[in-house]
Wavefront OBJ file of the C-alpha trace (Angstrom):
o trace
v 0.000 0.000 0.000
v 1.679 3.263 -1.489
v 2.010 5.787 1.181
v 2.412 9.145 -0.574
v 3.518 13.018 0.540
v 0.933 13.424 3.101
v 2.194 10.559 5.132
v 5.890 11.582 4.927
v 7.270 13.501 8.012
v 7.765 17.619 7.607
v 11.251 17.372 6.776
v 10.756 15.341 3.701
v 7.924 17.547 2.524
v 10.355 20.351 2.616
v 12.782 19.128 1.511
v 10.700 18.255 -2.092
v 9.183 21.594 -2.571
v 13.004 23.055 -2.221
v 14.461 20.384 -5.280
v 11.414 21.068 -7.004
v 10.037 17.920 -6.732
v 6.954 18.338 -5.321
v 4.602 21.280 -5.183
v 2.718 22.369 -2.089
v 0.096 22.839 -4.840
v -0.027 19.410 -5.535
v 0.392 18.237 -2.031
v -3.082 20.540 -1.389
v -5.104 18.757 -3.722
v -4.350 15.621 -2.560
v -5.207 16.746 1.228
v -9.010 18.000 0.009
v -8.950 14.443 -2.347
v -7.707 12.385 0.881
v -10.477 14.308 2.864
v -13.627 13.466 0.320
v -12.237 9.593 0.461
v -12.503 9.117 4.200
v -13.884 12.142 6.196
v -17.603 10.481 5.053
v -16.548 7.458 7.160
v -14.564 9.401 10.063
v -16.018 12.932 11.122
v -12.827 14.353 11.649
v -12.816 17.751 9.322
v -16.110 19.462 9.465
v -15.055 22.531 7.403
v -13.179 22.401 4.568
v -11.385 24.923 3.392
v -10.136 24.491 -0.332
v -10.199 27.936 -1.457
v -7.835 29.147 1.292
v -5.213 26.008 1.578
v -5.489 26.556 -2.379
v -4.139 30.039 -2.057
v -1.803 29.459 0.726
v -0.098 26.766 -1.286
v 0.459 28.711 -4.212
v 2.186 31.446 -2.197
v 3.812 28.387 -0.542
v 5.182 27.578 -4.170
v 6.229 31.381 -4.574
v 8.103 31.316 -1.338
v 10.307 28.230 -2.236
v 11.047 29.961 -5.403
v 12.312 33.561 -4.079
v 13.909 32.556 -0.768
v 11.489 32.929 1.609
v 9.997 30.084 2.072
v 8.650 29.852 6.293
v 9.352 27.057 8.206
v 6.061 25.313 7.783
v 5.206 26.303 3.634
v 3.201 24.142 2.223
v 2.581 21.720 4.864
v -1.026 20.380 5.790
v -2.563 21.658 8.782
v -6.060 21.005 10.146
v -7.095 23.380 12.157
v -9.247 22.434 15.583
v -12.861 24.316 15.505
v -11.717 25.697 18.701
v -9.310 28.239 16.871
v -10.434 31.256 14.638
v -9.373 31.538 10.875
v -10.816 34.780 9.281
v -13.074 34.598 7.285
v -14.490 31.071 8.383
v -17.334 29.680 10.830
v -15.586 28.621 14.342
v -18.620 26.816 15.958
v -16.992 25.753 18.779
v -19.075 22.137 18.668
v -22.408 24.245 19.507
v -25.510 24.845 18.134
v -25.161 28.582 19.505
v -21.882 29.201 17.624
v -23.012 27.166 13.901
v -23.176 30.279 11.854
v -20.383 32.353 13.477
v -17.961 33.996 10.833
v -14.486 35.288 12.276
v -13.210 38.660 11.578
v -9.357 37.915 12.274
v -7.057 34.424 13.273
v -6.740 34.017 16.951
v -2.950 34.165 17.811
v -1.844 30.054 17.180
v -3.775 30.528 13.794
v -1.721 33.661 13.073
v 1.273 31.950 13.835
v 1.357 28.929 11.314
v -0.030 30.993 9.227
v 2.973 32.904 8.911
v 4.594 30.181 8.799
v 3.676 29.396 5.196
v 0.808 26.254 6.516
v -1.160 25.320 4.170
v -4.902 24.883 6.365
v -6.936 22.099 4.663
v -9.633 22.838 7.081
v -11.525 22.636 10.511
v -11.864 19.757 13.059
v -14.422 18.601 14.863
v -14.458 19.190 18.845
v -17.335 18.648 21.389
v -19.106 21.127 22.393
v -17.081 24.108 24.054
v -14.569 20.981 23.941
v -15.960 19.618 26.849
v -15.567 16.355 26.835
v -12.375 13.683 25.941
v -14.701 11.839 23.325
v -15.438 14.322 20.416
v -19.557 14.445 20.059
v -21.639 16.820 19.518
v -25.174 18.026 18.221
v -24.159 19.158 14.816
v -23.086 16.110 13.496
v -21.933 12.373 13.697
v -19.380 11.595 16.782
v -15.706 11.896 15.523
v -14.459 8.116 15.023
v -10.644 6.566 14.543
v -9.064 5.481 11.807
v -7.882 1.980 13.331
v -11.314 1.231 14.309
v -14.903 3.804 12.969
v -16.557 2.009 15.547
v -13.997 3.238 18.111
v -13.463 6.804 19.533
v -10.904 8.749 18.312
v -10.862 10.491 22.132
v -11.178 14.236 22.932
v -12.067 17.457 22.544
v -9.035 17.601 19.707
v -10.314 14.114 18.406
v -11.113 15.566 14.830
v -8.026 16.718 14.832
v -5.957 13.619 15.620
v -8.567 11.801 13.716
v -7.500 13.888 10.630
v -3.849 13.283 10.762
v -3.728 9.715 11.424
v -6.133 9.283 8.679
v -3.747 10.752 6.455
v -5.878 14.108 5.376
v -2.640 16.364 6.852
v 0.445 16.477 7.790
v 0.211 18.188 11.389
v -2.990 18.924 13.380
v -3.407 22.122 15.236
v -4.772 20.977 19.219
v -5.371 22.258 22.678
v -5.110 21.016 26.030
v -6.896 21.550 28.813
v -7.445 18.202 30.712
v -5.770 15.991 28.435
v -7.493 17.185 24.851
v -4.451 16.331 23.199
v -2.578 13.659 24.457
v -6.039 11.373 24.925
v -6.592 11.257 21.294
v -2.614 11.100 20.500
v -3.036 7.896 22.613
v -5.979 6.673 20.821
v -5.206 7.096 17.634
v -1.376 6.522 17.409
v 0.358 9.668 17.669
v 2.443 11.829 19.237
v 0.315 14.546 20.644
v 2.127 17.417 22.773
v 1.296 19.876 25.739
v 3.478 22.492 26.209
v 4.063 24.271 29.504
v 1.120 26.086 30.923
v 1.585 29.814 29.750
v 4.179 29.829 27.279
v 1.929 29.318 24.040
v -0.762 31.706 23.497
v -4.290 32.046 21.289
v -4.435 35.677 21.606
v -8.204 36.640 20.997
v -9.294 32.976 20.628
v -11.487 31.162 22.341
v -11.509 30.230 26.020
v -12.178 27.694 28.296
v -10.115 25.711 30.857
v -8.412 28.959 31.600
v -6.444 27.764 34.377
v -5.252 24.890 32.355
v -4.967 25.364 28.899
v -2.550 25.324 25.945
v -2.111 24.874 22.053
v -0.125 22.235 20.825
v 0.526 19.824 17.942
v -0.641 16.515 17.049
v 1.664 14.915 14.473
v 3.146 11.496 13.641
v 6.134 11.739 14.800
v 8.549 14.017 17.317
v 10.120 15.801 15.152
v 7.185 17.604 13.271
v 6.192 18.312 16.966
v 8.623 19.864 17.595
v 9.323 21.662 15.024
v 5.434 22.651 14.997
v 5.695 23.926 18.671
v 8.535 26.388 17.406
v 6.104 28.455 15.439
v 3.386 28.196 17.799
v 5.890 29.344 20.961
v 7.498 31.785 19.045
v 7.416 31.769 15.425
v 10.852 30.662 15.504
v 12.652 27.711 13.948
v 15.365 27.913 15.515
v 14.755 25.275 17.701
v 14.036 23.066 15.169
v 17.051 20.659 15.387
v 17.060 17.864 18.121
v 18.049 18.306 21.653
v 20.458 17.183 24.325
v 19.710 13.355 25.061
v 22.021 12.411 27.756
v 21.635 10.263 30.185
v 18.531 11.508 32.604
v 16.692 10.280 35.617
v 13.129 8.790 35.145
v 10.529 8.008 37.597
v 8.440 5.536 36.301
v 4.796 5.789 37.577
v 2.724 2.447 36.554
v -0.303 3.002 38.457
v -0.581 6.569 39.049
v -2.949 6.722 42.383
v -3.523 2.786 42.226
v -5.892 3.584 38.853
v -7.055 0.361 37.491
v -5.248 0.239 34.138
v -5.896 -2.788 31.384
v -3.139 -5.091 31.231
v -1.705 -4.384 27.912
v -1.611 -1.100 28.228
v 0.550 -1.386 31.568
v 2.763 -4.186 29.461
v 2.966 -2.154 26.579
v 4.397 1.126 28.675
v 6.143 -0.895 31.028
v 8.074 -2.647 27.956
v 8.844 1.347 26.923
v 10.159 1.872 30.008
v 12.966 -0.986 29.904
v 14.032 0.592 26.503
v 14.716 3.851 28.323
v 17.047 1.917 30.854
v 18.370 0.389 28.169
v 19.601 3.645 26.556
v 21.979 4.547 29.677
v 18.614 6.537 31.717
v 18.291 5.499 35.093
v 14.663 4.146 35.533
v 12.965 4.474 39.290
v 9.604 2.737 39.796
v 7.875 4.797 42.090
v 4.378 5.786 43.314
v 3.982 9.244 42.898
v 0.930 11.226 45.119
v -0.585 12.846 42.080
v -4.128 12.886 44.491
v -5.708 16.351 44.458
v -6.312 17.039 41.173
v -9.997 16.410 41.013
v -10.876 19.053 43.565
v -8.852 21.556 42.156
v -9.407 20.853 38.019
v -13.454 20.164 38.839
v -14.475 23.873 40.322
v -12.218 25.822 38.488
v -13.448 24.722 35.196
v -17.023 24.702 36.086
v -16.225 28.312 37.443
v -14.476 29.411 34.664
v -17.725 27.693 31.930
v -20.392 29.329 34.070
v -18.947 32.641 34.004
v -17.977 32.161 30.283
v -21.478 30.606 29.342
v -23.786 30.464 32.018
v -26.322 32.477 29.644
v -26.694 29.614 26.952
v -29.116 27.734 29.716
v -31.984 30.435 28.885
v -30.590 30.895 25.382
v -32.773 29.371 22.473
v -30.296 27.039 21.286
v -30.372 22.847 22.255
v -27.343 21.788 24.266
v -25.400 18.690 24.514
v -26.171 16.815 28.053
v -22.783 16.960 29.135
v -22.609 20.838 28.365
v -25.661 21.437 29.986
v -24.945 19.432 33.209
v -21.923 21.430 33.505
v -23.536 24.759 33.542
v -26.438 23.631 35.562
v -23.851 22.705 38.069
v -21.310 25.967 37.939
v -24.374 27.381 38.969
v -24.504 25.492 42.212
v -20.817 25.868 42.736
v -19.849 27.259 46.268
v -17.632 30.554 46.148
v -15.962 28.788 48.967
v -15.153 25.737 46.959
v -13.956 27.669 44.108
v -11.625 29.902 46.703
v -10.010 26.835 48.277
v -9.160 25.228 44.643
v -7.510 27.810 44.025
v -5.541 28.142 46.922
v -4.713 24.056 46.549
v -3.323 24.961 43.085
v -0.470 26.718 44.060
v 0.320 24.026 46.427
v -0.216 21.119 43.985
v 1.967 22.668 41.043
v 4.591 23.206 43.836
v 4.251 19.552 45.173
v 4.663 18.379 41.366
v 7.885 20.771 40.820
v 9.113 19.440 44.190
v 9.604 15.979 42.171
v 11.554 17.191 39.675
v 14.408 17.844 42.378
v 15.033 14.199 42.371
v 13.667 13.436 38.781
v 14.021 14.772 34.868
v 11.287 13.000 33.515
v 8.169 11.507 35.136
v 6.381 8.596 32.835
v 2.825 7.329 33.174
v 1.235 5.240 30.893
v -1.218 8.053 28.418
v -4.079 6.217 29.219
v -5.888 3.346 30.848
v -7.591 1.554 28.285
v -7.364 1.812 24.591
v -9.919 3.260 22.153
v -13.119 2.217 23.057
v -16.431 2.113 21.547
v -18.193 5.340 20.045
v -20.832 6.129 22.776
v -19.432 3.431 25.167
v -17.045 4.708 28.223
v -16.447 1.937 30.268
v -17.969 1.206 33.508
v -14.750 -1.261 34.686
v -11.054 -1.420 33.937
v -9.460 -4.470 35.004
v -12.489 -5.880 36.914
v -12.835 -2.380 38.793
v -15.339 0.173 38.808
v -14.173 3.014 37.200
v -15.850 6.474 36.720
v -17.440 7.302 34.010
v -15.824 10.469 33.984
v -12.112 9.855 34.318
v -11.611 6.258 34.040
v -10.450 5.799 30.567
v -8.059 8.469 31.217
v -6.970 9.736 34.185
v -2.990 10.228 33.905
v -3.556 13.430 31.688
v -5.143 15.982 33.863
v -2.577 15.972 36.650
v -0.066 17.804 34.785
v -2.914 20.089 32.925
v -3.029 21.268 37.095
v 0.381 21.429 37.564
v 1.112 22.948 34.377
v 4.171 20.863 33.094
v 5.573 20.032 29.920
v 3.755 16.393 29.084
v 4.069 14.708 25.649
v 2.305 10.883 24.781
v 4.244 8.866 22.232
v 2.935 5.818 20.793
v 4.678 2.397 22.183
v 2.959 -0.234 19.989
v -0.517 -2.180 19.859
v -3.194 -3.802 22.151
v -5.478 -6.091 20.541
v -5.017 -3.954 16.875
v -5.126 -0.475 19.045
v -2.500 1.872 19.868
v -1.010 2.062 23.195
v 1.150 4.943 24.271
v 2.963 6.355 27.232
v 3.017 9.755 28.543
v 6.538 12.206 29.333
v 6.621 14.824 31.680
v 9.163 17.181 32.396
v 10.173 20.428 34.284
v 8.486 23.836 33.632
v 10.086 25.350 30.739
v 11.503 22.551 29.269
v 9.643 21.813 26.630
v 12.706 21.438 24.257
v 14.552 18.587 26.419
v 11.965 16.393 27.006
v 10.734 16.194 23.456
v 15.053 15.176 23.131
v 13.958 12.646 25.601
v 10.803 11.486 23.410
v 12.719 11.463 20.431
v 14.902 9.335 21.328
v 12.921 6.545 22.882
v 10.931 6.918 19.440
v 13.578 6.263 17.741
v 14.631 2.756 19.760
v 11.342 1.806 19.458
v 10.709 2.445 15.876
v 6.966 3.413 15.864
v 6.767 4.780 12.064
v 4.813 1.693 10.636
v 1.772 3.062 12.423
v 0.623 4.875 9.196
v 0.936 1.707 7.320
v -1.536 0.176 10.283
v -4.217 3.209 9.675
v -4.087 2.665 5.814
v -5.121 -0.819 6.059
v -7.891 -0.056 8.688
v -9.451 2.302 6.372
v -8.744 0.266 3.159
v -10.364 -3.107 5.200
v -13.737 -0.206 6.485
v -14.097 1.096 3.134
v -13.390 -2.375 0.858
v -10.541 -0.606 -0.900
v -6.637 0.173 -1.104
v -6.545 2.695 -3.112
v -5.637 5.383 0.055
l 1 2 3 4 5 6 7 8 9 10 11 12 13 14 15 16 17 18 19 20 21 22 23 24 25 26 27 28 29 30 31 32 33 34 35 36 37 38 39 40 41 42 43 44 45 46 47 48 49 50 51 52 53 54 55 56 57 58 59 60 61 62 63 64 65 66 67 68 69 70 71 72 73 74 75 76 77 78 79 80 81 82 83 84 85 86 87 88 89 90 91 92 93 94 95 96 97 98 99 100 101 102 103 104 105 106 107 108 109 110 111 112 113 114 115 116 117 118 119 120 121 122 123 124 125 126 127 128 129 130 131 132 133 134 135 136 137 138 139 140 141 142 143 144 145 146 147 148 149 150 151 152 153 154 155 156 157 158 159 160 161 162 163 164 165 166 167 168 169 170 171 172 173 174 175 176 177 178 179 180 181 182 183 184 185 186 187 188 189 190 191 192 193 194 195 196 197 198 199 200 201 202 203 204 205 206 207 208 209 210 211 212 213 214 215 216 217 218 219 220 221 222 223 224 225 226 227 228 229 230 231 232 233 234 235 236 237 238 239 240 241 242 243 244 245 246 247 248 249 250 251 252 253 254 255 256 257 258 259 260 261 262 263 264 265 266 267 268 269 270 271 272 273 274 275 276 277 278 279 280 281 282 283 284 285 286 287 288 289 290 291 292 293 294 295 296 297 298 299 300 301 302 303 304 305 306 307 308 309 310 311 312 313 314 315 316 317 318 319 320 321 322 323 324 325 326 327 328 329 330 331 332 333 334 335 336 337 338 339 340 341 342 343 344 345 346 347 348 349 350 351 352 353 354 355 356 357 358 359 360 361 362 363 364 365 366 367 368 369 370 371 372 373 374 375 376 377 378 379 380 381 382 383 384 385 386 387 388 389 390 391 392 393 394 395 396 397 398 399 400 401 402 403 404 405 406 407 408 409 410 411 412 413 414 415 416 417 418 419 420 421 422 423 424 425 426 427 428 429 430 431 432 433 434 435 436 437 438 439 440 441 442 443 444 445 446 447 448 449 450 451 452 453 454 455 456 457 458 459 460 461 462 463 464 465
């Protein structure tokens, strides 16, 4: 099965439009063809947005011709509906917001823009991205490319969806409780959360205020990284890999005694003896992540019913989950919302406190793989779980303590990807995606493409993707 430009990493792609090889041009058709083929089956991209990426690849084309060519030109970037592109409907996932035209690009928009990206369109999110599965009332639930029947995960589902399907090259995300490493996980990529604070979305949308950051979903480290350049900066000079040496990792397998199924804990465990075997010194350990709930649970509901506390007397339908969260910000104690905010400081400086003895703290990304569109589970491991959380409960922690966190994909469970999740100190972003890169390269997870291709081809009855 032929897998052509839009599979090949961002360094490749550039490195064809400067020999003249390839044209971004021609690169952009075959995103919006790619699209038509398999966003019917998926969900992922609910606006496409030919006419733009059209434009923006032929001043791609220009750029590699004069010189100026930005560090991104020409590459494929879907854009999560949570973001603003003028000119173009952000709907946020909501009934209220389906007809809402932006007058300008909030700031990650403006960014890889430009960059020279080439935006093949917008990706579905739930509603006010509110939930880690991607459903809403406009339209079908997002589904994943090794499995339609299957979640892709959430809110930036359509947007991990749409690269692992092969539409684009890079997805832009955000990441509030885990809205981009869950569907990284799920569908077999590596999905990256930068430290709280150091990448903005000037007049963009917000939610999760305490919490949140843009980031990249891509298929490999490198075209993370080199993504996160331009949305941290605009700069490329930190393109080039990092320092690798030798660090010290605590390895968490059961953060909090969370049930977790077994091959998921055998498939990061497994990732874990690689690191040791690359000259890092490995320390099980049982970290007290605990705390998290109270703290993440009132500030969010403060910060949605202050946000949108209107929409419950507005005309519009809303989805039960946005509804339920609303009805209960509206409940929410002053005194509750007071104390988690007090606890934050302490939790973020109980998490940095770790990173005296540790570089890099590693959790499995999730606790189960993809599961079932409309179908959390109710048990993990023959324990109860919540509804809520128990699918994936190793992301939010570091949302509240606002640390660098990245989820690379370690291999399969039962035909499903399985990943792990990196953490590192505040403000190093750059050396722990070194760290990532590294293991990715021991463990060789490339032929993960190859694995979506067939999925589709086997969903569809064809090969021809």
């Amino acid at each position: 099965m032929d897998e052509g430009p839009l599979w090949w990493p961002v360094h490749q792609l550039i490195d064809a439009y400067r020999s003249g090889a390839l044209s971004p041009v021609e690169v952009c058709e075959q995103a919006q063809e790619r699209i038509a083929q398999v966003n019917p089956l998926l969900n992922a991209v609910v606006l496409t947005t030919a006419e733009l990426a059209r434009s923006q690849a032929v001043a791609a084309e220009a750029a590699y011709r004069d010189g100026t060519a930005g560090p991104l030109a020409g590459v494929p970037v879907s854009i999560k509906d949570a973001f603003h592109i003028e000119g173009h409907v952000t709907t946020l996932g909501s009934l209220a917001h389906a007809d809402d035209v932006m007058p300008h690009d909030s700031g990650a928009v403006r960014r890889l823009r430009r960059a020279g990206a080439v935006f093949v369109g917008k990706t579905n999110v739930p509603e006010f991205c509110q939930s880690a599965t991607t459903d809403n009332l406009l339209g079908a639930d997002t589904a994943n490319p090794f499995d339609p029947l299957r979640t892709a995960g959430g809110s930036s589902g359509g947007a991990a969806s749409s690269v692992a399907a092969g539409m684009c090259t890079l997805g832009l995300g955000s990441d509030g409780g885990g809205s981009i490493r869950i569907p990284a996980s799920f569908c077999g990529l590596v999905g990256f959360k930068p430290t709280y604070g150091t990448v903005h979305d000037e007049r963009g949308f917000r939610a999760f205020s305490p919490f949140i950051s843009a980031g990249p979903l891509a298929r490999c480290v490198a075209d993370s990284r080199r993504m996160h350049a331009v949305l941290s900066d605009g700069n490329s000079d930190r393109d080039a890999p990092g320092d690798a040496e030798p660090r010290r990792v605590a390895w968490c397998a059961r953060p909090e005694g969370r049930p977790i199924d077994a091959g998921i804990g055998a498939a990061a465990a497994a990732a874990v003896e690689v690191f040791a075997s690359c000259g890092h010194d490995v320390h099980p350990v049982d970290l007290d992540l605990g705390g998290w709930e109270e703290i993440f649970g009132p500030l969010v509901l403060a910060d949605e019913g202050e946000r949108r506390g209107h929409l419950l007397d507005g005309p519009h339908e809303l989805t039960w989950y946005c509804r339920r969260s609303l009805e209960a910000a509206q409940r929410l104690d002053p005194a509750v919302v007071s104390a988690a905010r007090t606890a934050l400081v302490t939790y973020r400086e109980r998490v940095d406190r770790w990173f005296g003895d540790y570089d890099v703290i590693a959790t499995p990304a999730t606790a189960t793989t993809a599961f079932e569109l409309g179908c959390r589970p109710a048990a993990i491991a023959g324990e109860p779980v919540s509804k809520l959380w128990g699918a994936f409960p190793f992301a939010v922690p570091f949302n509240v303590s606002g640390h660098p966190a990245v989820v690379l994909p370690v291999g399969f469970v039962d035909g499903l990807p399985a990943a792990i999740q990196l953490v590192g100190r505040h403000g190093c972003d750059h050396e722990l995606l070194a760290v990532a890169e590294q293991l990715e390269g021991v463990l060789d997870v490339r032929p993960f493409a190859s694995s979506a291709l067939r999925a589709l081809a086997s969903c569809t009855g064809g090969d021809s993707f």
